[in-house]
C-alpha positions as CSV (number, residue, x, y, z in Angstrom):
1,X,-5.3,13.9,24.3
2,X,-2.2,13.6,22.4
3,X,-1.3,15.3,19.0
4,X,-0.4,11.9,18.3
5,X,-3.9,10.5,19.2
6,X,-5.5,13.2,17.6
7,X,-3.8,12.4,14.1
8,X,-4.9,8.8,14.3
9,X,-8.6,10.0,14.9
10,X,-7.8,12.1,12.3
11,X,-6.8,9.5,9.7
12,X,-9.4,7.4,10.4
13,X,-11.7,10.0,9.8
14,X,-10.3,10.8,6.5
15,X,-10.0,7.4,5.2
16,X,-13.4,6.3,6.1
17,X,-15.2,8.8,4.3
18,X,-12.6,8.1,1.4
19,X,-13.9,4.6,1.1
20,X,-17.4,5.8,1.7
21,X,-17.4,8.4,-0.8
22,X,-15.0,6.5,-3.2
23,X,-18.2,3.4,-2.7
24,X,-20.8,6.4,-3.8
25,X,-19.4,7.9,-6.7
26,X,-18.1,4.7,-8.3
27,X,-21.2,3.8,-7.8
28,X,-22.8,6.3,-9.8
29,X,-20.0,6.9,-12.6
30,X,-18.1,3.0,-12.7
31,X,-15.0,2.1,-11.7
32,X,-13.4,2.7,-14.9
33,X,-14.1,6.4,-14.7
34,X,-13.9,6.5,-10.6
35,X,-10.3,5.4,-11.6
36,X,-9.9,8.1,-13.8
37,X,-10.9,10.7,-11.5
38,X,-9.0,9.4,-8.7
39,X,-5.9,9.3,-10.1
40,X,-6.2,12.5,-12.3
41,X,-6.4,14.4,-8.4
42,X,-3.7,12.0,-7.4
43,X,-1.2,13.0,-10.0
44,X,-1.4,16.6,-8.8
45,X,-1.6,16.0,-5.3
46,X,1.7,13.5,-6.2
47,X,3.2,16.7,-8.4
48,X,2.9,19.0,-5.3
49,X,4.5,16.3,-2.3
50,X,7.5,15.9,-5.3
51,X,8.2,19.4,-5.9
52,X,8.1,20.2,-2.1
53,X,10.5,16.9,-0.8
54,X,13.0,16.7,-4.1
55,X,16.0,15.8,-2.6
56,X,19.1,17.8,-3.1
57,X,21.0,14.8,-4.6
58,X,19.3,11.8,-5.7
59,X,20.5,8.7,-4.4
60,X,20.1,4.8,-4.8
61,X,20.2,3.0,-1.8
62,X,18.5,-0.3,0.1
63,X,16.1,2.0,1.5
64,X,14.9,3.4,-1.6
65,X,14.2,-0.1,-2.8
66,X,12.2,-0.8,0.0
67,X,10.3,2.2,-0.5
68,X,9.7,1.3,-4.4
69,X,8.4,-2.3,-3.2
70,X,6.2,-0.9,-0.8
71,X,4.6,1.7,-3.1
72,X,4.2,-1.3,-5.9
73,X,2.7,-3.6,-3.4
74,X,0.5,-0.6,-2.1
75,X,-0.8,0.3,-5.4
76,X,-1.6,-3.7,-6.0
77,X,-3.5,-3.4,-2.6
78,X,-5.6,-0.2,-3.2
79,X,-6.6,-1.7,-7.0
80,X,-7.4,-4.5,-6.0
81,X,-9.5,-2.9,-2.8
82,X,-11.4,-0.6,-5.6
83,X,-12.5,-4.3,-7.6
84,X,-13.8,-5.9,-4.5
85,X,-15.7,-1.9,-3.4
86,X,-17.3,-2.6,-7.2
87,X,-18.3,-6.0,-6.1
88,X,-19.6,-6.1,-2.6
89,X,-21.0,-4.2,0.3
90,X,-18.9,-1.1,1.5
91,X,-19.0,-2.0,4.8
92,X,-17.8,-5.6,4.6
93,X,-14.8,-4.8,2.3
94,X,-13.3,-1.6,4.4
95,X,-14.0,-3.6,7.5
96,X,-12.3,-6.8,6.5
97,X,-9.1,-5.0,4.3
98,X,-8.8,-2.9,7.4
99,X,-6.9,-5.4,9.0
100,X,-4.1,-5.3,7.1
101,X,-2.2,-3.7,10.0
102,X,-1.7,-7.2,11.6
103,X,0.5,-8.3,9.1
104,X,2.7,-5.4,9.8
105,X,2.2,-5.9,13.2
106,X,3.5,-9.7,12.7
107,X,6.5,-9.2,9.9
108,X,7.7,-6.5,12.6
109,X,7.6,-9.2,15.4
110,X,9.2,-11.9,13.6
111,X,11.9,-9.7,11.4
112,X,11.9,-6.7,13.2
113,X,12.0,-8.5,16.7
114,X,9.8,-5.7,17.8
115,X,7.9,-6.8,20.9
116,X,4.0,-6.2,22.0
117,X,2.4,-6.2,25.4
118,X,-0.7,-9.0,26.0
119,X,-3.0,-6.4,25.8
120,X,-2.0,-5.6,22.4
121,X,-1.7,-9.6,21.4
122,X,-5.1,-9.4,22.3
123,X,-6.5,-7.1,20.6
124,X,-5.3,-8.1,17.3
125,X,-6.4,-11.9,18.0
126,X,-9.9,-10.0,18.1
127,X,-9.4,-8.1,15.3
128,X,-8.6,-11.6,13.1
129,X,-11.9,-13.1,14.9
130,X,-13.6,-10.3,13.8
131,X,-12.1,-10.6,10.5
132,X,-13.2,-13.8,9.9
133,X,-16.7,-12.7,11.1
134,X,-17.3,-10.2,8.4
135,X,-16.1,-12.9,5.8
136,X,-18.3,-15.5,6.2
């Protein structure tokens, strides 16, 4: 097995016992303070990855807005993920926001011109059946 494979197994390890255990203590303490907490470990885990990577000379470039956008639009994601986790079942909300991939996977084919094989059109085809499966 790849390293490569291994770090996927890996991150779908980690995340799914992030949502689970994110589900369990907000549960127990509320979202409000769940927040809290979450972010309180964020900012030092944030402190620690800025420290290590500060550039030598800071820079503003088209890149760097991208990565601004995409760290706005993934904050709106992940708050919005925490209100449905505070609203519905676990299971259903990981399971459905999990397919957020397949937009990626179809801005990169249409922008990117980034091309799949069949077996990979197929798969994500199930993965939007499924998606509408855990939805209704």
């Amino acid at each position: 097995m790849s390293w490569q494979t291994l770090a996927c197994i890996a991150v779908i390890i980690l995340w799914g016992l992030w949502a689970f255990l994110f589900k369990l203590g907000s549960d127990e303490i509320g979202l409000k303070n769940a927040l809290f907490y979450a972010y309180l470990v964020g900012i030092f885990i944030s402190l620690g990855i800025i420290f290590y990577t500060f550039p030598k000379k800071l820079e503003f470039s088209k890149g760097i807005i991208f990565i601004i956008f995409a760290t706005l639009l993934g904050f709106a994601g992940t708050i919005l993920w925490y209100f449905a986790l505070e609203k519905y079942k676990a299971s259903i909300v990981t399971s459905f926001t999990a397919l957020y991939p397949v937009i990626t996977v179809l801005l990169s084919i249409l922008i990117l011109k980034e091309k799949i094989s069949l077996q990979n059109a197929i798969g994500i085809l199930l993965a939007l059946i499924a998606g509408i499966l855990l939805s209704m």
